[in-house]
N, C-alpha and C positions, 0 to 999 in steps of 0.2 A: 442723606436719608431720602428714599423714594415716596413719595404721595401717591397713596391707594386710590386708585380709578374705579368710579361704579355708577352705575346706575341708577338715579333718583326714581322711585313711584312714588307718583303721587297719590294722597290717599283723597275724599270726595271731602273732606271738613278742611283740607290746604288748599284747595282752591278760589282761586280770586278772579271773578268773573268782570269782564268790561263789557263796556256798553256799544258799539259799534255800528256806522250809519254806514248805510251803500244807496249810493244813487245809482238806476237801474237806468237811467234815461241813455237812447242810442248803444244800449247794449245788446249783445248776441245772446241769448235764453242759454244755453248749454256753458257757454264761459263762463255768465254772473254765477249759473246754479254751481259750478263745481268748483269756483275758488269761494261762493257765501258756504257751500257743505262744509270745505277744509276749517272755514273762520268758525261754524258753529260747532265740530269736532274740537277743536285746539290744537290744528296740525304747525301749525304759525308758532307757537311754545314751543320756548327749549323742554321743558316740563311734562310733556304731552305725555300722555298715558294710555294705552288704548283701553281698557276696563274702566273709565272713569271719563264723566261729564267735565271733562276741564276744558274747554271751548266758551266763547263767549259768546253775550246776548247779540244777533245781529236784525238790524232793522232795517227792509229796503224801500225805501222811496221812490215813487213814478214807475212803478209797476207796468202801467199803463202806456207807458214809450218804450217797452223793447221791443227788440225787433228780432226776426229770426232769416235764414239765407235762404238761400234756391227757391225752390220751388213746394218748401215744406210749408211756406205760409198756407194752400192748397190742399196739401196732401197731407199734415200732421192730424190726426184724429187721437182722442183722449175717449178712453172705453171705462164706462161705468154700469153695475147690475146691482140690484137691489136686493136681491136672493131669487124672484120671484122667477117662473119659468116664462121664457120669452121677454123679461124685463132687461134687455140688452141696449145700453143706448151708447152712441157715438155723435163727439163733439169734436168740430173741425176748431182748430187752432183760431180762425177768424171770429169761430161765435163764442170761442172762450173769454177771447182779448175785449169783445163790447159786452159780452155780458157781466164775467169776470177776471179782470186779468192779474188780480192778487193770487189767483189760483193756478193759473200758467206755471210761473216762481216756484207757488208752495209743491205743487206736484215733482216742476225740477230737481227742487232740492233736497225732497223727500228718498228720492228715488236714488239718489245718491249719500243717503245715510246707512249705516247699518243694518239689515233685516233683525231686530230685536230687542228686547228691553229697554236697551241702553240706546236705540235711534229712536226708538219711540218718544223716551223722554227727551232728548236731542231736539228735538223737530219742534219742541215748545217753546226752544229759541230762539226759534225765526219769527219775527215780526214782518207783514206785509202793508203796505199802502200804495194805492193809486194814485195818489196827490203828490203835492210836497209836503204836508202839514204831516206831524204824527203826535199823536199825546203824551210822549215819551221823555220830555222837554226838563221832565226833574229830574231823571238818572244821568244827563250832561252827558249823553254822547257821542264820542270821537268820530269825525270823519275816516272813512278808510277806503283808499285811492287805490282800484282794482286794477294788476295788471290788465293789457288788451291783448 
């Protein structure tokens, strides 16, 4: 007798969400953002689903030690408007990193979620930090060792 082969969907009430830490420290900004996007998606799940939040919570630590290559440490500008006319502003990758560099990451990995609904809410589980500390310390967790 043959075993029927199909397709599992997942529905939003079967999913089981983990907890996951990424040290950012001596990493490249485009690498951590597009394998932390895949871990916040559930691309990593046999399970994955694209219609559904099945992706885990990911947390990255040390923000503040990545690093980026060439000549874009320079030349990278981040463009932000307010609505207003002539409220145009540009921030160089250098004044993001001492002012914010939690925000470096979150824009990374924003930009590599979905344009809709379903990245929107996505995006609420990234967790960012500068340090090594994060308050995060009751959900216990798991280290996760990012290809280079």
């Amino acid at each position: 007798m043959q075993t029927q082969k199909f397709t599992k969907s997942l529905r939003k009430e079967d999913v089981v969400k983990d907890w996951l830490i990424v040290d950012a420290a001596e990493q490249t900004v485009g690498r951590l953002a597009s394998q932390v996007a895949a871990l916040i998606r559930g691309k990593h799940k046999p399970w994955f689903t694209p219609h559904v939040d099945c992706g885990d919570f990911v947390i990255v630590i040390n923000a503040d030690k990545i690093k980026m290559t060439g000549k874009r440490v320079e030349q990278k500008e981040y463009f932000s408007h307010s609505g207003y006319p002539g409220s145009a502003k540009f921030t160089t990758f250098k004044d993001m990193m001492q002012k914010k560099p939690e925000r470096v990451i979150e824009l990374a990995v924003k930009g590599m979620l979905p344009k809709n609904r379903l990245g929107r809410s996505m995006h609420t589980n990234l967790k960012i930090y500068s340090g090594n500390e994060h308050p995060h310390a009751a959900q216990q967790p798991k280290q996760f060792k990012l290809d280079n």
